[in-house]
C-alpha positions as CSV (number, residue, x, y, z in Angstrom):
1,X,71.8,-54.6,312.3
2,X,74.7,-51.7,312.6
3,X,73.2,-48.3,311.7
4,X,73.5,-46.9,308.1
5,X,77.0,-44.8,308.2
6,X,76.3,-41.4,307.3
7,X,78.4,-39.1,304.9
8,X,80.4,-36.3,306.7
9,X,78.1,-32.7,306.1
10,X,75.2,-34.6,305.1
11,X,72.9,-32.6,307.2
12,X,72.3,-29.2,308.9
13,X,74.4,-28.9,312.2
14,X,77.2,-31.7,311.1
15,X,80.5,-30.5,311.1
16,X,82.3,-31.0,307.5
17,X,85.7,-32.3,307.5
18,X,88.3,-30.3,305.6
19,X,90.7,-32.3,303.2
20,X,93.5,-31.0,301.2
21,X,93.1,-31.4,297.7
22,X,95.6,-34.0,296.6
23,X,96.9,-31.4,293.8
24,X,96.9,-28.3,296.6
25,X,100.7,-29.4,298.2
26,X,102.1,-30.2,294.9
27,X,101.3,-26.5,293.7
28,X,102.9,-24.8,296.6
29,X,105.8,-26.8,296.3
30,X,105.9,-25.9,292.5
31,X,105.1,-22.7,293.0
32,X,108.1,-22.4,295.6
33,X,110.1,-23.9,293.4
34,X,109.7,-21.2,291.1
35,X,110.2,-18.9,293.1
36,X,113.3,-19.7,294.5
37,X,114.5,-20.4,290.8
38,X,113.5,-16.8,290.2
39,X,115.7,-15.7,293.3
40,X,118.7,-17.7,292.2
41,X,118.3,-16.5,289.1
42,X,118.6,-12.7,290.4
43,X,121.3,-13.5,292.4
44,X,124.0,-15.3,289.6
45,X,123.2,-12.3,287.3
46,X,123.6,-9.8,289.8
47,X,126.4,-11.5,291.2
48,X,129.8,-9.5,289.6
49,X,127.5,-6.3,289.9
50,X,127.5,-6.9,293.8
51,X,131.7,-8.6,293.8
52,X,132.1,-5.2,292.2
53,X,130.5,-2.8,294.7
54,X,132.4,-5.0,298.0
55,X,135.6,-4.7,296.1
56,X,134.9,-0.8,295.0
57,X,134.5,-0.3,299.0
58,X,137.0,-1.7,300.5
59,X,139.6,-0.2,298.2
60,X,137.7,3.1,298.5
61,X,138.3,2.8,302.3
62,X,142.2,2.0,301.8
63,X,142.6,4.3,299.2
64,X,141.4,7.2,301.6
65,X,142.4,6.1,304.9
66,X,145.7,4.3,304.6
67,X,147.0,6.1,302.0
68,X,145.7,10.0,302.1
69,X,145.3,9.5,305.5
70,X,142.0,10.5,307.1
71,X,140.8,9.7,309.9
72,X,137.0,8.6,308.7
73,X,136.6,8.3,305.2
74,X,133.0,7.3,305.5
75,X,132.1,9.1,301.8
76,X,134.6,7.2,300.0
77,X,133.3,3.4,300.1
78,X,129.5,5.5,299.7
79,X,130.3,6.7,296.9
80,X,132.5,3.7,295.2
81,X,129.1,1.4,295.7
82,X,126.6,4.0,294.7
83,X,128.6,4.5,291.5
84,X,128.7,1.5,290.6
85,X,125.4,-0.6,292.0
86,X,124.2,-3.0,290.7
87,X,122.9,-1.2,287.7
88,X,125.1,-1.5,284.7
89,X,123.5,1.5,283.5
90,X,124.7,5.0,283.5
91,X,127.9,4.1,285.6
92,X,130.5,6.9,284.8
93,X,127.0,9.3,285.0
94,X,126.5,8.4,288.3
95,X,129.7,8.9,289.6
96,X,130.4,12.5,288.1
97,X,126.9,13.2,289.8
98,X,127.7,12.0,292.5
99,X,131.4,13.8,293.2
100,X,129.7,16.7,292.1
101,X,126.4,16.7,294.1
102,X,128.8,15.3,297.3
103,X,131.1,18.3,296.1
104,X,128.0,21.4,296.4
105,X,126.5,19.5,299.4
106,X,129.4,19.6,301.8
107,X,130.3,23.1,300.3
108,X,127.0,24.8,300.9
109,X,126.7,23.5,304.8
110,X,130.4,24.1,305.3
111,X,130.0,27.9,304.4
112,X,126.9,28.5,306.7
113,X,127.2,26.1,309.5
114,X,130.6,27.7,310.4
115,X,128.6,31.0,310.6
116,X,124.9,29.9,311.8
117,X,125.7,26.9,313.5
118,X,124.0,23.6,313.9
119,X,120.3,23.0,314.3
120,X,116.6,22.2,312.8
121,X,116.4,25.2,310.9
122,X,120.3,25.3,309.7
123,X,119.8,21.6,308.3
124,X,116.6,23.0,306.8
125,X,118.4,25.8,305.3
126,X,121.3,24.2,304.1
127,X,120.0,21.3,302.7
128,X,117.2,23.5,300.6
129,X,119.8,25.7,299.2
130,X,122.1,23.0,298.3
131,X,119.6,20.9,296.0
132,X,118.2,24.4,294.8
133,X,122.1,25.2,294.0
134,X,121.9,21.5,292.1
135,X,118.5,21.7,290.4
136,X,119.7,25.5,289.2
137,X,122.6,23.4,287.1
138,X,120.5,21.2,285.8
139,X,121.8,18.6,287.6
140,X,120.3,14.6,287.6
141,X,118.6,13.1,290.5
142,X,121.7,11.2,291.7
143,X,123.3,15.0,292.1
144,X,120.4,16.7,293.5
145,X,119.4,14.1,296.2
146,X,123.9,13.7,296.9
147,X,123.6,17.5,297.5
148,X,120.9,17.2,300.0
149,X,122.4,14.1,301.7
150,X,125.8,15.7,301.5
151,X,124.6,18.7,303.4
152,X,122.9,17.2,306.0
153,X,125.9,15.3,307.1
154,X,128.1,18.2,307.3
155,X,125.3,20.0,309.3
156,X,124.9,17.0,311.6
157,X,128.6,15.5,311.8
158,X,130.5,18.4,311.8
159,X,130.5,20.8,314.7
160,X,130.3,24.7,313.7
161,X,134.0,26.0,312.9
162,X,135.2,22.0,312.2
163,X,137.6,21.1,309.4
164,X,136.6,18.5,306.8
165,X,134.4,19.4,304.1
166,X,137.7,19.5,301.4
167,X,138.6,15.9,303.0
168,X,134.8,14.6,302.4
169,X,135.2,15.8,298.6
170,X,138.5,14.4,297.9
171,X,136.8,11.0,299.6
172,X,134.0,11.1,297.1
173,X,136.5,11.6,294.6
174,X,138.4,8.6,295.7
175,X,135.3,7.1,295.9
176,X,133.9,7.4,292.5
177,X,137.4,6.9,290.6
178,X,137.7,3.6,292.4
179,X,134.7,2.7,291.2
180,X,135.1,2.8,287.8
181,X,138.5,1.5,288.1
182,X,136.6,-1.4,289.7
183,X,134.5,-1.6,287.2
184,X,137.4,-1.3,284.4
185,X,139.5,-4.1,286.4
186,X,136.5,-6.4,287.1
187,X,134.3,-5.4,283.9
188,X,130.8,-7.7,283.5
189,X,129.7,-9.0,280.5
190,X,128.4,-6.8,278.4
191,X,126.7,-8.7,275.8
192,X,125.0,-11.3,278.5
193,X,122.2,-9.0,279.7
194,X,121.4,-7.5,276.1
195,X,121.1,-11.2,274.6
196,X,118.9,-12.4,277.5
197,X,116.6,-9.4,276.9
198,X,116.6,-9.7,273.4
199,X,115.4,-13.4,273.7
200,X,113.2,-12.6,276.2
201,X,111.2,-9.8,273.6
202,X,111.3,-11.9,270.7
203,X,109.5,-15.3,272.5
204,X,107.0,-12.2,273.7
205,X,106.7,-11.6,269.7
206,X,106.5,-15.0,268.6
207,X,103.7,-15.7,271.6
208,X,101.7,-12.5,269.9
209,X,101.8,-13.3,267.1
210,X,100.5,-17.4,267.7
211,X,97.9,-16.0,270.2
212,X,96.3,-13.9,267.1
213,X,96.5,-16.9,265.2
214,X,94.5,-19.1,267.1
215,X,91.9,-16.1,267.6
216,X,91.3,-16.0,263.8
217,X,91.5,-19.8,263.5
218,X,89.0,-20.2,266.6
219,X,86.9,-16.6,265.6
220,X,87.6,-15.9,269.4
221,X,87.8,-11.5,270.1
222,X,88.3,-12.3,273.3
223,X,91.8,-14.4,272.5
224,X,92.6,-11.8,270.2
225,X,92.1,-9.2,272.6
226,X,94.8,-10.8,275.2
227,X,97.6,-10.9,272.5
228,X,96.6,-6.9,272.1
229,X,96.9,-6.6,276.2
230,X,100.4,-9.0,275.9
231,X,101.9,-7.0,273.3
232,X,101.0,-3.6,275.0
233,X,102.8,-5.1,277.8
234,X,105.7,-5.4,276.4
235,X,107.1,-1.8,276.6
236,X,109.1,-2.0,279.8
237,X,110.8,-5.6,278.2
238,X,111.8,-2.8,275.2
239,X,113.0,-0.1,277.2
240,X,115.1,-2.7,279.6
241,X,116.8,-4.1,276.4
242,X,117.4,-0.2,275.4
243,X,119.5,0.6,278.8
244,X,120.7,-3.0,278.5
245,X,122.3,-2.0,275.7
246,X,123.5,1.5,276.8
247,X,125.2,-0.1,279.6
248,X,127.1,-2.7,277.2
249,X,128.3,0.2,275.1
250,X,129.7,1.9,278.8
251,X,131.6,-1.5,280.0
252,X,133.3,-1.3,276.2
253,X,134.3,2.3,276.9
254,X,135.9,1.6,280.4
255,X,137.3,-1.8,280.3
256,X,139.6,-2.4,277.5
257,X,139.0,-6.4,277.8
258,X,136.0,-5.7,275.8
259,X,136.5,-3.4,273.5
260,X,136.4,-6.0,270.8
261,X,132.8,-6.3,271.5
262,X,131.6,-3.3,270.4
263,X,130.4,-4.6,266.8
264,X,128.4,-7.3,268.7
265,X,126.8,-4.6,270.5
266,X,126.2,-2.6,267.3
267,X,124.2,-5.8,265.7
268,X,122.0,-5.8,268.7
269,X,121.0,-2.4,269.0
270,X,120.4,-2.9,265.4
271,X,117.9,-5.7,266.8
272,X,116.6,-4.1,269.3
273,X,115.4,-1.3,267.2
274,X,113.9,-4.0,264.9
275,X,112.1,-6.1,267.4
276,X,110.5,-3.2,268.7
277,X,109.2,-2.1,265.0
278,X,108.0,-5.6,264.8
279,X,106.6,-5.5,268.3
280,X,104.3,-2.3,267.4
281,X,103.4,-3.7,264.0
282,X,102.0,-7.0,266.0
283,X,100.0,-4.8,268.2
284,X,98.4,-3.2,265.5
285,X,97.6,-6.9,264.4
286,X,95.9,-8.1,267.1
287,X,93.8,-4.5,267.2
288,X,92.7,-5.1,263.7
289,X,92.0,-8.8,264.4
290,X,90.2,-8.1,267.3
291,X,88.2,-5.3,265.6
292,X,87.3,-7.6,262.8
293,X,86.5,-10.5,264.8
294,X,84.0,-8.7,266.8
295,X,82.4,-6.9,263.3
296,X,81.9,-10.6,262.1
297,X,84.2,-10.1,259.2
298,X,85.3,-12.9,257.0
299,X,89.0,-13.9,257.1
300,X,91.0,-15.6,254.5
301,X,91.5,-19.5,255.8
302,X,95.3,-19.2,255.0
303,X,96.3,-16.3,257.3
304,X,96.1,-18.1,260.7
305,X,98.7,-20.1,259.1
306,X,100.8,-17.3,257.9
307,X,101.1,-15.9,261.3
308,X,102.1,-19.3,263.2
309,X,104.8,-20.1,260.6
310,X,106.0,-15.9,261.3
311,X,106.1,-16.8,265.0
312,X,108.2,-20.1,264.0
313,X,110.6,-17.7,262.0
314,X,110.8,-15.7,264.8
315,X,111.9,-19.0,267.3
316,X,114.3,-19.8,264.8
317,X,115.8,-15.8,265.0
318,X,115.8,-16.5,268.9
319,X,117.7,-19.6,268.6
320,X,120.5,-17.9,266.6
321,X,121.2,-15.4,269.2
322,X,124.3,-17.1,270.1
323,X,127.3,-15.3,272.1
324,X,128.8,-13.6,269.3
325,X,125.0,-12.7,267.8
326,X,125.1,-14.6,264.5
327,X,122.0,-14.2,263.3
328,X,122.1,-14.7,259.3
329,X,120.9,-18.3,259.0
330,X,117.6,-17.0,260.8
331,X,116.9,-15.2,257.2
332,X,115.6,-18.4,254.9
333,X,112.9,-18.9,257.5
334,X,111.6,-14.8,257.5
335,X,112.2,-15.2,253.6
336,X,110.0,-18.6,252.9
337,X,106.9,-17.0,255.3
338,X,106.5,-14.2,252.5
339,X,107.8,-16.1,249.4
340,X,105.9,-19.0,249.7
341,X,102.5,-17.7,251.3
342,X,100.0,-17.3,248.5
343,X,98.0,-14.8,250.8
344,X,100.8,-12.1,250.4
345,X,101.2,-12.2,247.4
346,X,100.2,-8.5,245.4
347,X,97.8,-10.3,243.5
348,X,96.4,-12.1,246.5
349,X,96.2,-8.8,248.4
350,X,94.4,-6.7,245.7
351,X,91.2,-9.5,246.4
352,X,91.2,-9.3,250.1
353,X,88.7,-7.1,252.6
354,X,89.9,-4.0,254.1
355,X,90.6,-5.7,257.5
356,X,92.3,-8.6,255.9
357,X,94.6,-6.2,254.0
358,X,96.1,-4.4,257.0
359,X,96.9,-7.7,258.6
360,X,99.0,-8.7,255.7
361,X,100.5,-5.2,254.8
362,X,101.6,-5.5,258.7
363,X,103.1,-8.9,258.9
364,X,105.1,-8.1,255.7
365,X,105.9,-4.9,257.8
366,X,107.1,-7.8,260.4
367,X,109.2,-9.5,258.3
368,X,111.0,-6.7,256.6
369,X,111.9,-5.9,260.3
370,X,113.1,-9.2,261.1
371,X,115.1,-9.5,258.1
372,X,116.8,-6.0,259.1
373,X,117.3,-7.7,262.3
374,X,119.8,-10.2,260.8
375,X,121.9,-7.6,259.3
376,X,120.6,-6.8,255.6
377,X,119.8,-3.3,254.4
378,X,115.9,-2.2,254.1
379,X,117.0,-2.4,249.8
380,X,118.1,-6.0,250.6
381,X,115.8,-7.0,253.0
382,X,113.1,-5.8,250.5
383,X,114.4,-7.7,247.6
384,X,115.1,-11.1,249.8
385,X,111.0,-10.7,250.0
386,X,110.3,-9.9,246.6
387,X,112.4,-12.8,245.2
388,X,110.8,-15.5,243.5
């Protein structure tokens, strides 16, 4: 008779076997997957932003050695790339800073080293002076840390008594006004990264404002309290569509190909500034939510509603952010939430609890901003809702 077969790790002193989880390889693929989508994803929208920066340096280089004619004109194709980067933000900014800051730096070490010479404590001294020379005119950080930099290169390149501090100015110069030629020539898009962002903020609205929702429809605190820590997370998504948009209104400025696009820009930051309103109004929606779900308060049966068919409106404002930002047919939806909900009506609200009333005030608060998002006045956005 063959002996029972016994189970791997059945006892003390048998070695288990490990297996993979069938679901284990599948997740790491996915998860690479992801990840390499992410990267991809980096690299096509950074892609001009970096075309732009090799062009910027290569001309810079031409510019000052083939046709001014020095002999290393290693501050030029610096200064064309950190002008530009790959920031869209700020361009021209940077590259005033950074002629100027280049500018003090090379000045500063060029009048002492020729007297104290080269060393530890002339680099020390020069480079200390320079940034407090910087800092004293209230320069940026691009200008203060250029000054620094600036000066130590003079201190260590340049022998005491050299020439070249004038040519390294005129090669940040060169430097910076490629640039924005560059970026005048070879201009991105400047609506691109605002619309992304804008999507982006409003699907983290419309997830809000369905995760608050379902708490009140499940009486869970704690799901309430995660669309509180979601929409507190938001802030950097805000202040990324707010320098989006800056740097949209500086490629209209330099590049004359997109000048036309300014009035798209101008209904956007009108967006933005809405979708931010809306975003703090659906914080203090989940607060209050998740106050009165942990108090045990009662909530009107209707309102869990309301606030899935707001988030719906808001889907149907992120699907009209086409190219051109035409965003009017987004309004019937925002309109129908308040027109047809019985809960917000004035008569409604006047019977509600104290909880329940600040939840309604602020997703009528919501949808004024929304409608303001699509273009109307506060007057006309105020009447749309009032209409009957």
């Amino acid at each position: 008779m063959p002996a029972p077969r016994r189970r791997v790790g059945a006892g003390p002193g048998v070695a288990r076997t490990s297996t993979a989880r069938p679901g284990t390889g599948r997740q790491l693929l996915a998860r690479t997957r992801q990840r390499l989508d992410a990267a991809l994803r980096r690299l096509r929208t950074s892609a001009l932003p970096i075309v732009q920066c090799g062009v910027a340096a290569g001309a810079a280089w031409l510019v000052a050695h083939d046709l001014v004619g020095h002999e290393r004109p290693f501050f030029a194709p610096i200064a064309a790339v950190i002008s530009l980067g790959v920031s869209l933000a700020n361009r021209t900014r940077r590259a005033v800073e950074l002629v100027v800051g280049v500018g003090l730096g090379v000045l500063v070490a060029d009048l002492l080293i020729s007297v104290i010479g080269s060393g530890w404590w002339q680099i020390t001294l020069v480079v200390m002076l320079a940034m407090a020379g910087a800092v004293f005119f209230d320069g940026g950080s691009l200008l203060i840390n250029q000054a620094g930099a600036s000066a130590v290169l003079v201190a260590t390149l340049l022998t005491p008594g050299q020439a070249g501090g004038l040519d390294r100015c005129v090669d940040a110069l060169i430097g910076g006004g490629v640039g924005l030629v560059v970026a005048a020539v070879l201009p991105t898009d400047p609506v691109g990264p605002v619309r992304r962002t804008s999507r982006a903020l409003l699907d983290e609205l419309a997830a809000v404002l369905r995760g608050v929702a379902d708490a009140l429809r499940d009486r869970d605190a704690d799901a309430a309290l995660a669309a509180l820590r979601r929409a507190r997370r938001t802030q950097p998504l805000i202040d990324s569509l707010r320098g989006a948009l800056h740097g949209g209104r500086e490629v209209t400025t330099v590049s004359p190909l997109h000048r036309r696009r300014r009035r798209v820009l101008a209904r956007y930051a009108e967006l933005a500034e809405r979708a931010d309103y809306a975003m703090r109004n659906a914080r203090v929606v989940a607060r209050r939510a998740h106050s009165a779900l942990l108090d045990g308060e009662p909530s009107v049966p209707e309102l869990p509603d309301v606030l899935a068919e707001l988030a719906c409106a808001v889907d149907r404002l992120t699907a009209e952010l086409t190219r051109e930002g035409d965003l009017a047919r987004a309004r019937t939806a925002v309109v129908d939430v308040v027109v047809h909900a019985k809960v917000m009506s004035d008569d409604a609200v006047a019977l509600l609890g104290t909880s329940e009333q600040v939840l309604v005030a602020q997703l009528r608060s919501i949808a004024l901003d929304l409608l303001q998002a699509t273009g109307l006045s506060r007057t006309e956005a105020r009447a749309a809702m009032h209409a009957s």
